[in-house]
Phi, psi and omega in degrees: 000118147359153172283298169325274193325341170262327179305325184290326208274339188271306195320310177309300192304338170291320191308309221263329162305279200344292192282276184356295209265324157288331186271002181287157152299148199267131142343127177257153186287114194321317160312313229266193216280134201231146221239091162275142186222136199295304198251189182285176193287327142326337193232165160220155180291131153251110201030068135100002175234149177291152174204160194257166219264030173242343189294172184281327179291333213251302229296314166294353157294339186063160176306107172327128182213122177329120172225125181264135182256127157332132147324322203247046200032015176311151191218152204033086165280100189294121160258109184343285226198103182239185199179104196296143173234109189260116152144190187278160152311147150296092193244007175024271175271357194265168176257131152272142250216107217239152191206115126300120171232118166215194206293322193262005206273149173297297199285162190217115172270131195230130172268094164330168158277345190258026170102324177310175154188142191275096171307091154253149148303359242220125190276054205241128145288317154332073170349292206272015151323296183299305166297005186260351222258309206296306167266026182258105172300330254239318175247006134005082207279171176262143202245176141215138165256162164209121193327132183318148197103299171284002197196177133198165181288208162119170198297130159249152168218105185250113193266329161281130199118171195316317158228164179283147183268151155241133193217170175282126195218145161215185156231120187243166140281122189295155196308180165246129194270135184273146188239105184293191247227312162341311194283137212258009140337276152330317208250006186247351186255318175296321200230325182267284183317332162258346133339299190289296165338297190307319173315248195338334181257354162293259189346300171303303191281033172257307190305300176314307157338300242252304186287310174294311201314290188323137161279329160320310146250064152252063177249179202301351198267309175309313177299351181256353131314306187284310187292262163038266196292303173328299156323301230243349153296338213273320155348303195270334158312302169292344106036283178299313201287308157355297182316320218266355197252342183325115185081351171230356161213108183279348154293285203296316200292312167306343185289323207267321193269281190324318153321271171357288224272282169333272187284354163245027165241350159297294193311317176302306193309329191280313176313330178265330155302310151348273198304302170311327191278327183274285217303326178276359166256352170296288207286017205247156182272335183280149155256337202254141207304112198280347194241135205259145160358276163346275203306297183324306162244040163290303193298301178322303184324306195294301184317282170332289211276009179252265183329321184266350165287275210326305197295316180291352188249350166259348180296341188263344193262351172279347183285315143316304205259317201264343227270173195308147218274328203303315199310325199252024180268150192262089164302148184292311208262118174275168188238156183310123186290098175267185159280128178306171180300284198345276221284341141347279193301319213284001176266309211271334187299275208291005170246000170262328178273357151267323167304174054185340156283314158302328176283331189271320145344311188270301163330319187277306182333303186294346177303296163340265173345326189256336166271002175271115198268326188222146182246118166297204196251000191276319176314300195295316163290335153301324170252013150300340175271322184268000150263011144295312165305309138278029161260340178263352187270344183258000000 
């Protein structure tokens, strides 16, 4: 072999080290300063959604990029060695918090040098006003800091309204506020309100006890009093759950509002089986009874517990599938996952039309009642049920 020929065969072998060794991913350094960025580096928000900076709404705005502010307001502060972290805070049971800054805006957001950023408060329109403001003890706005992690930044551009805006965006976790015992917030959403529930769902489960145990009333009117009250415990749980998962698991509060929703529109559906059930043996000329109970209340049951599937299963599916387009942009800052208004109404429409059914039940029934001159005894028990039927219907 040649001379020529090995200076080529070493050259190739240095080259092809090279490109190796340039082409590794480079180690980012562990220290250095770390840059939460809301959307990717490529993107910035446009009214609340990432969009990439070519896009046309976007593409004059340019990229978002960090400038670090002094403790004593020094502005563009050089930092060695930073490092973008891409995505939301971790805000785990806290709420998240969208914090607009722009020229006229009250609030003012400052990029530490050590990676924190600085909540200011302070209603100064004057850019360089506000940093002089900022080492003026005397005037001395009010602040938060918040930890790498708890927030992060990026560019907003709100295309909506007379012109377009450009502001400084961030998403933060709201602080976690200590709340004494005291406060009289605290005690009427925390502590007097799942009080009352715990009451109310003792009480309701004495009545059901009470309507199965006896034997006298475990007839078709008592078993539909006891599913009644079953509803309206499972009603008053989900209730509860509601209270304590609010802001922190967005799935069980939606699971718990659908439950809600779900069991005190079974209870109107049983209240109307009810009220059909007294109004159509008043009007019947026969009182006594050709169909055993049982079977009677099978059939309400297939009624009720049929109608409150059917209804609840298209109120969740206008809720996913139907509910308004906006809703269904993936805004970054999301808001506590409830049942949307669609699927809401699609609970309360057939429960406003069983109150107005139930209203005619009762009218007519008292009607009945008030033209009957002499009563058996099957009459006497019958109209013990329908002033059970209007004490849970008011």
């Amino acid at each position: 072999m040649n001379i020529g020929t090995r200076i080529f065969s070493v050259f190739l072998t240095l080259s092809f080290v090279l490109a190796c060794v340039v082409g590794l991913p480079q180690k980012s350094n562990p220290n250095a300063i770390r840059v939460n960025k809301c959307c990717e580096k490529f993107e910035l928000l446009v009214d609340a959604i990432c969009t990439n900076v070519n896009d046309t709404a976007a593409e004059s705005s340019g990229a978002w990029a960090p400038i670090f502010t002094g403790y004593n307001g020094e502005e563009n502060v050089q930092v060695t060695e930073w490092r973008y972290v891409i995505g939301l805070p971790d805000c785990g049971p806290l709420q998240m918090w969208p914090i607009y800054h722009y020229i006229t805006s009250a609030d003012k957001l400052v990029l530490l040098p050590d990676g924190k950023m600085r909540h200011f408060i302070k209603n100064t329109n004057d850019a360089d006003d506000f940093h002089k403001h900022i080492s003026d003890t005397d005037l001395k706005p009010l602040y938060y800091d918040y930890e790498p992690g708890q927030y992060c930044m990026d560019k907003a551009v709100l295309t909506k309204g007379a012109q377009t805006k450009q502001a400084q965006f961030a998403i933060v976790c709201s602080p976690e506020k200590v709340t004494h015992w005291t406060d009289t917030d605290f005690l009427l959403r925390k502590i007097i309100n799942p009080i009352f529930h715990g009451v109310s769902m003792i009480i309701l489960l004495m009545i059901a006890i009470i309507y199965f145990v006896l034997p006298s009333l475990r007839d078709l009117v008592g078993n539909i009093v006891t599913t009644i009250t079953v509803c309206l415990i499972v009603n008053q749980a989900a209730d509860l759950v509601r209270i304590f998962t609010e802001f922190s698991s967005h799935v069980s509060f939606l699971v718990a509002d659908t439950i809600h929703y779900l069991s005190l529109m079974a209870a109107f559906f049983w209240l109307n089986s009810m009220g059909y059930y007294i109004w159509k043996t008043f009007r019947s000329r026969n009182v006594f009874l050709r169909v055993t109970d049982g079977r009677k209340y099978c059939w309400y049951s297939g009624y009720a517990w049929g109608a409150t599937i059917l209804m609840t299963s298209l109120a969740t599916f206008a809720h996913f599938f139907l509910d308004t387009a906006q809703s269904k942009k993936h805004n970054l800052v999301e808001d506590q996952e409830t049942m949307g208004w669609l699927g809401i109404a699609m609970f309360f429409t057939p429960i406003a039309v069983l109150v107005s059914i139930n209203i005619f039940f009762y009218v007519t029934t008292q009607k009945i009642i008030n033209r009957m001159n002499t009563y058996g005894r099957i009459h006497h028990k019958l109209k013990a049920s329908f002033v059970m039927f209007s004490l849970m219907f008011a």
